[in-house]
N, C-alpha and C positions, 0 to 999 in steps of 0.2 A: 504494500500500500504506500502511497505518496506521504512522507511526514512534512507535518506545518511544526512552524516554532511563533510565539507571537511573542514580541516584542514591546510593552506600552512606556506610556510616558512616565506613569505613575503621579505619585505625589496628592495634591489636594487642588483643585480648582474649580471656579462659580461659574454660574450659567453664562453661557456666550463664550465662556473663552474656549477656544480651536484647539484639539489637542490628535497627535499622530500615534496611530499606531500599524507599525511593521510587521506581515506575515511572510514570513519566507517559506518558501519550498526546497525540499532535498529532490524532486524527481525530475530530468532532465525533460526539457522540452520534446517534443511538444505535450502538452495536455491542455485541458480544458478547465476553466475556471467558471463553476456556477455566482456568480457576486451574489445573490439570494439569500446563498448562505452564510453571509456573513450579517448579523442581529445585533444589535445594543440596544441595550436598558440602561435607562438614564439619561441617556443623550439621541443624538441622531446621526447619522451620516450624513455627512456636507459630500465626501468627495473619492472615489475608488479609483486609484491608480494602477493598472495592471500594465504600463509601459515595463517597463526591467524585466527582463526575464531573472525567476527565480526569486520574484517579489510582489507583493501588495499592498500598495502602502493606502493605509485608509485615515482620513480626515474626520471627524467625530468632533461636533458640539456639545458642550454640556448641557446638561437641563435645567430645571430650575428648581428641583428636589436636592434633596439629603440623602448620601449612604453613597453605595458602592456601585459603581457604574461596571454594569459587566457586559464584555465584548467578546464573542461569542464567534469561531468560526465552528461552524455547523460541520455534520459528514456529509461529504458529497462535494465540498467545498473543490478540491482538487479532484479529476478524476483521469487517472494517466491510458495509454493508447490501449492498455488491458481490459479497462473497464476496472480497475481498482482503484477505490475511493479514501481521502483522507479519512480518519476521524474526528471526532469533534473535537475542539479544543476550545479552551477560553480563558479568561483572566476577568481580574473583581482587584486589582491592585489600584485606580484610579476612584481617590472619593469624591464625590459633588458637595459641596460646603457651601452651600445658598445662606447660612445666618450667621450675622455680623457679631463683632467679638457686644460687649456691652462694659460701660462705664460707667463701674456701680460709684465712683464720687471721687474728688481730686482735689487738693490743699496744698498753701503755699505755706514754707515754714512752719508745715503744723496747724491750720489755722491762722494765724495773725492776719491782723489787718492791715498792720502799718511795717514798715520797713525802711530801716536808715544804708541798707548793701544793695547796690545794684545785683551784687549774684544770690539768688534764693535757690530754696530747694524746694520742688514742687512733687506730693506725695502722690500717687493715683494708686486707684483699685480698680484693677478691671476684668472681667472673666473673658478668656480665650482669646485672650490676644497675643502675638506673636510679634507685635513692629506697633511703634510709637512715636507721634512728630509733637513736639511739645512749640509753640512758635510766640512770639507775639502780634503777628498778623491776623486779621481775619478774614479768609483763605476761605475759598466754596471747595465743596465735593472737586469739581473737574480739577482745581488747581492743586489736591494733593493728590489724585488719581495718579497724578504725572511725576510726582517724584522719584526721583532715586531709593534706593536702598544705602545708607551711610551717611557720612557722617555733615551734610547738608540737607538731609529727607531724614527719610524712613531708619531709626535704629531700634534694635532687639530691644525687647519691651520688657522695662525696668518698675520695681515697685516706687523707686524716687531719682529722681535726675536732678543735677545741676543744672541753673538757666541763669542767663544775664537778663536781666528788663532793661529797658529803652532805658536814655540818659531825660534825665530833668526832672524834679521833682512833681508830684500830682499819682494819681489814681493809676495803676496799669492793672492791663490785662493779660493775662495768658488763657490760649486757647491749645485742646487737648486734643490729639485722633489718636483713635488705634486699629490695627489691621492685624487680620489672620495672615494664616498660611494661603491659605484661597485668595486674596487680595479682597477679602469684605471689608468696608471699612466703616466705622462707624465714630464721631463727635462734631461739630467741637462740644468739647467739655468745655465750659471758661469758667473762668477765676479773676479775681481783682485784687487787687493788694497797694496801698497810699505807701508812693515812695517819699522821701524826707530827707535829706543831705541835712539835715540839721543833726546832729549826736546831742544824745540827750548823757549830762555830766552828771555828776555823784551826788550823794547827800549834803556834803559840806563845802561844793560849790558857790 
């Protein structure tokens, strides 16, 4: 019989993003490829390549569910000049992760309200997240969609981060996001905090 091997992308990703997956064939040319047989759950087929010989590379959307997207080539898939058919084979290693991490609350200093240091430490609690942009901008969805990963964007998500606030005294803000492995992303979280260049002196000042 013709053996398949498939090859996926793996990992985590949310509905719409494009991911490949590779079926190779051991059986030499020629034979016949039913594409029929090839199924997914969870997502869809966008696109079957059978140009290469000794290859199938297929294009798969993700859905817009949660869990385990399985890709499936069926038997029958490959059937060589014998009339001997692959067997089935499949894979369940790509997860769909459609929900955003969540930020259960975030603190600058612990609470305080007022602050005489331009660098504070800002505390966050968040469930499932995996990358954090702490800024003092206020930034829409599309403009952190687009960031980097490091140390300008998106860094590995921390329970408290060091941040500098803007120079001059008055009221700031900091604004919070946080993102999965999937790229969900979900804040701003904001905060405020009254900066003060004034140092406040001792008792017997």
């Amino acid at each position: 019989k013709p053996e398949i091997t498939i090859t996926s992308p793996g990992g985590e990703h949310k509905a719409g993003d494009e991911i490949t997956y590779i079926i190779e064939i051991t059986e030499e040319n020629p034979y016949d490829i039913n594409e029929d047989k090839i199924v997914v759950t969870g997502g869809t087929i966008g696109n079957i390549d059978t140009s290469t010989p000794g290859k199938i590379i297929v294009n798969v959307i993700v859905g817009d569910g949660n869990g385990e997207i399985i890709f499936k080539a069926e038997e029958g898939l490959i059937k060589d000049n014998a009339g001997n058919e692959s067997e089935t084979k499949s894979d369940n290693s790509v997860i769909a992760d459609n929900t955003a991490p969540v930020i259960n609350g975030a603190t600058i200093n612990n609470g305080a309200t007022t602050t005489t240091e331009v660098g504070v430490t800002v505390q966050i609690d968040a469930t499932n997240a995996d990358w954090m942009f702490v800024t003092n901008d206020d930034k829409s969805l599309a403009d952190v969609m687009g960031l980097p990963e490091g140390p300008n964007g998106w860094v590995p998500f921390a329970d408290e981060t060091l941040h500098e606030l803007t120079q001059g005294d008055g009221e700031k803000t900091i604004y919070v996001w946080a993102k999965d492995e999937a790229g969900n992303i979900v804040g701003p979280e904001q905060r405020t905090i009254v900066l003060s260049a004034l140092k406040i002196g001792n008792e017997n000042d």
